[in-house]
C-alpha positions as semicolon CSV with decimal commas, in nm:
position;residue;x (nm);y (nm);z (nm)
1;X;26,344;10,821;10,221
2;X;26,268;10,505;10,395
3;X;26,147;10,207;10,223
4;X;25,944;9,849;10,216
5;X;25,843;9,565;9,988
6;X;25,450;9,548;10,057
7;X;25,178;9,261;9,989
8;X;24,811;9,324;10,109
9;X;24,580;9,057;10,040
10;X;24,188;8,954;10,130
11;X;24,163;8,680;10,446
12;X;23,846;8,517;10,534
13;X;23,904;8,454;10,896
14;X;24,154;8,727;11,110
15;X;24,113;8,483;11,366
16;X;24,260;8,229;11,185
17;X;24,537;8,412;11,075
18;X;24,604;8,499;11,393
19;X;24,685;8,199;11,529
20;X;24,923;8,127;11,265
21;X;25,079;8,434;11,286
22;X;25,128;8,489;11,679
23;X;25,412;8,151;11,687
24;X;25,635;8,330;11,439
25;X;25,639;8,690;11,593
26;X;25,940;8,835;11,780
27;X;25,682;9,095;11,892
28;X;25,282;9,191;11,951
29;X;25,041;9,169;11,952
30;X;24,941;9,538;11,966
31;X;24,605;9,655;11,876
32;X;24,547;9,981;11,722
33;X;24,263;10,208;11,612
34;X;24,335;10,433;11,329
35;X;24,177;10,664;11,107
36;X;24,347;10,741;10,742
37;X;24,238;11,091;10,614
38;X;24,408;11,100;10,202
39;X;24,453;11,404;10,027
40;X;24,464;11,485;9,672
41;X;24,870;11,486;9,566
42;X;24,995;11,440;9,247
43;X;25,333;11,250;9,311
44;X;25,214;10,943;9,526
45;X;24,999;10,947;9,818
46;X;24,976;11,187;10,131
47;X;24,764;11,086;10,407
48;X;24,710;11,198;10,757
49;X;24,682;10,911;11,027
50;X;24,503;11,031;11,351
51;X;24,567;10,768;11,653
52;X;24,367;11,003;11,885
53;X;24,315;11,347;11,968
54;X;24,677;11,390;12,047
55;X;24,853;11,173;11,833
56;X;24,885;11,131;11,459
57;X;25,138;11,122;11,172
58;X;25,154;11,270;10,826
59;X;25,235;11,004;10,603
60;X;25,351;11,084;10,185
61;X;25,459;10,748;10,009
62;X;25,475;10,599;9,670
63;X;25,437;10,239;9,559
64;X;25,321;10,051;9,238
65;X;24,893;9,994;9,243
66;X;24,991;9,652;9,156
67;X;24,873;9,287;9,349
68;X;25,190;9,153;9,491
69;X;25,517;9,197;9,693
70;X;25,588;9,614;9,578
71;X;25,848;9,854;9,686
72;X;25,729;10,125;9,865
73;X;25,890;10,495;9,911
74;X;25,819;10,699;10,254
75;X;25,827;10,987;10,466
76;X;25,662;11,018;10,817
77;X;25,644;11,301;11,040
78;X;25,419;11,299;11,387
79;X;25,187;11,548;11,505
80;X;24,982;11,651;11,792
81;X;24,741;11,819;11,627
82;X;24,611;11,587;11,390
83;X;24,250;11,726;11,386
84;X;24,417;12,106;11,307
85;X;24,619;11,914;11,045
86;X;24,370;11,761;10,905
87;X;24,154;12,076;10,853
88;X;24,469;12,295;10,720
89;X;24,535;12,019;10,433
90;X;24,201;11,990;10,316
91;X;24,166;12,335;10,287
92;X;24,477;12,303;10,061
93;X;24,460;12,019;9,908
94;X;24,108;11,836;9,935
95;X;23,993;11,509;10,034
96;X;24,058;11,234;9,854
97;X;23,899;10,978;10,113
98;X;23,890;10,825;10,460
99;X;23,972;10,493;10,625
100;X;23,900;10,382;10,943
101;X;24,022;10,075;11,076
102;X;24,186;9,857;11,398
103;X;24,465;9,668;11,335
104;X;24,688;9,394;11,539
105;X;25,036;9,435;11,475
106;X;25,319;9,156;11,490
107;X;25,701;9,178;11,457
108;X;25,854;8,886;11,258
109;X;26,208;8,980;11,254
110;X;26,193;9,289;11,026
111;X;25,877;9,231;10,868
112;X;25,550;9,431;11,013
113;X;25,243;9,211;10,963
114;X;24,928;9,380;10,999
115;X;24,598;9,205;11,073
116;X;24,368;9,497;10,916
117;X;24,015;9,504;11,026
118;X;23,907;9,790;10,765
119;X;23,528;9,985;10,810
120;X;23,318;9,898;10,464
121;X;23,535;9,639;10,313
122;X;23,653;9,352;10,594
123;X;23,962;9,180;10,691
124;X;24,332;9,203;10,507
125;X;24,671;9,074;10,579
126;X;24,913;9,366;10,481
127;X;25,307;9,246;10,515
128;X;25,571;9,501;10,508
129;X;25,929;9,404;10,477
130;X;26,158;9,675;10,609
131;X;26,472;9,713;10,391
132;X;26,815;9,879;10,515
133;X;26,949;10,212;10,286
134;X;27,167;10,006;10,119
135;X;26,977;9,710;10,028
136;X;26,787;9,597;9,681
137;X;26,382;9,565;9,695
138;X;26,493;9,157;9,615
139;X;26,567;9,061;9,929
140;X;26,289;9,220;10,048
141;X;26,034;9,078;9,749
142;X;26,188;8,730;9,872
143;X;26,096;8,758;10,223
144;X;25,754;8,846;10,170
145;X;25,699;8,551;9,954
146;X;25,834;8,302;10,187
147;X;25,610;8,466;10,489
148;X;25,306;8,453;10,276
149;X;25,383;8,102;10,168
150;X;25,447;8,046;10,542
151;X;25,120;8,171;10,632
152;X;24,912;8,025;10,355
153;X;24,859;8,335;10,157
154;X;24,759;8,236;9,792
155;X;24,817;8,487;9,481
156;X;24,430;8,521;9,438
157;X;24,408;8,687;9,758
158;X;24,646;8,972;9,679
159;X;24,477;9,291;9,633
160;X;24,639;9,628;9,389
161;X;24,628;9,958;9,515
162;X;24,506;10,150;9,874
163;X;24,221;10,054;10,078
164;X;24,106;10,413;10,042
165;X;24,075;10,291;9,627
166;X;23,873;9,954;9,685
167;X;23,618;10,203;9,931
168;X;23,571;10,471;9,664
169;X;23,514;10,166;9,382
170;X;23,271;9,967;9,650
């Protein structure tokens, strides 16, 4: 199973961040429109992400609902049928929630960082540090720390758990 240390935290201007962000990226921007469909699981999280009619992914992971740099467990598996997908697993499972959102991606060296513009609840920062099969979640807590440091990202912005939890509690 693939994993990542994670942060997500609040911002107050995606522009801002933006700027700072774009000097230290290998890669991106790219902008992209998703929309999150979560089911009810027991053991972590399953959602389905639809990019467009033809394109999505199924997406199962697990991860602490903590505030802060978090390891994170998952499995992804495409599909071009994500509408059909989407009706089979609620059927099976249910409908836990939906998230909409565009997002601008940059590559710093391993690290994803998101720029999350997110339908009902505003802009985030998410950071996800990629880690190799062999390596601890340490090295991978350490780089997120000294990115958000690098990018001004104070402890009081950092937000617990899945956007889909802060829409159901808003």
């Amino acid at each position: 199973m693939a994993r990542n240390v994670e942060i997500k935290a609040r911002i107050d201007s995606f522009d801002a961040l933006a700027a700072r962000v774009a000097p230290l990226a290998d890669q991106g921007p790219f902008e992209i429109a998703q929309d999150d469909t979560f089911f009810r699981c027991a053991q972590g999280r399953l959602k389905l992400r639809a990019f467009s009619a033809g394109e999505g992914e199924l997406i199962f992971y697990r991860r602490a609902d903590a505030a802060g740099p978090k390891e994170s467990f998952y499995l992804r598996t495409p599909t071009a049928d994500p509408a059909g997908l989407r009706e089979v697993l609620t059927l099976a499972h249910g409908q836990a929630g939906r998230v909409c959102k565009q997002w601008r991606l940059y590559l710093v060296g391993r690290t994803r960082v998101h720029l999350d513009r997110v339908l009902g609840l505003g802009d985030f920062l998410e950071l996800e540090v990629v880690l190799q099969d062999d390596e601890t979640a340490d090295a991978g807590l350490q780089e997120a720390q000294a990115l958000m440091t690098r990018l001004g990202v104070e402890a009081g912005q950092l937000v617990a758990g899945a956007y889909v939890d802060l829409l159901a509690v808003g």
